[in-house]
C-alpha positions, 0 to 999 in steps of 0.5 A: 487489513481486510479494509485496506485490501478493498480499498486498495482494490477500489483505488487500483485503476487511480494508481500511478505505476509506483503505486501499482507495483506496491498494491500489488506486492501488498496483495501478493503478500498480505500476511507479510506486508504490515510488518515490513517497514517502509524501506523494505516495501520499497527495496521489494517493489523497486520504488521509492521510500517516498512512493510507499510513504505517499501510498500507506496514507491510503490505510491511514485515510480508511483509519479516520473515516471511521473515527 
């Protein structure tokens, strides 16, 4: 989780609004946040499943740069 933090961090200026609302409940809520599903991050953040679809690419992206 640490490595999506950063990155989430690193990204957060690129962000859509959408995708701020997400980052930032991700990082307010980091222990949780993982073992949400898709359709409660976005009830949560008030975006839609699609934007938090869109938005979890970021943690799958970080995933293949190491492979």
């Amino acid at each position: 989780m640490a490595g999506v933090i950063v990155k989430i961090n690193s990204l957060h200026d690129r962000f859509s609004k959408a995708e701020k609302r997400i980052a930032a409940y991700i990082l307010k809520n980091a222990e949780q946040a993982p073992f949400q599903s898709v359709y409660e991050l976005a009830r949560k953040t008030k975006v839609s499943v699609a934007s938090v679809s869109r938005f979890s690419q970021i943690g799958r992206a970080s995933c293949r740069e190491r492979v």
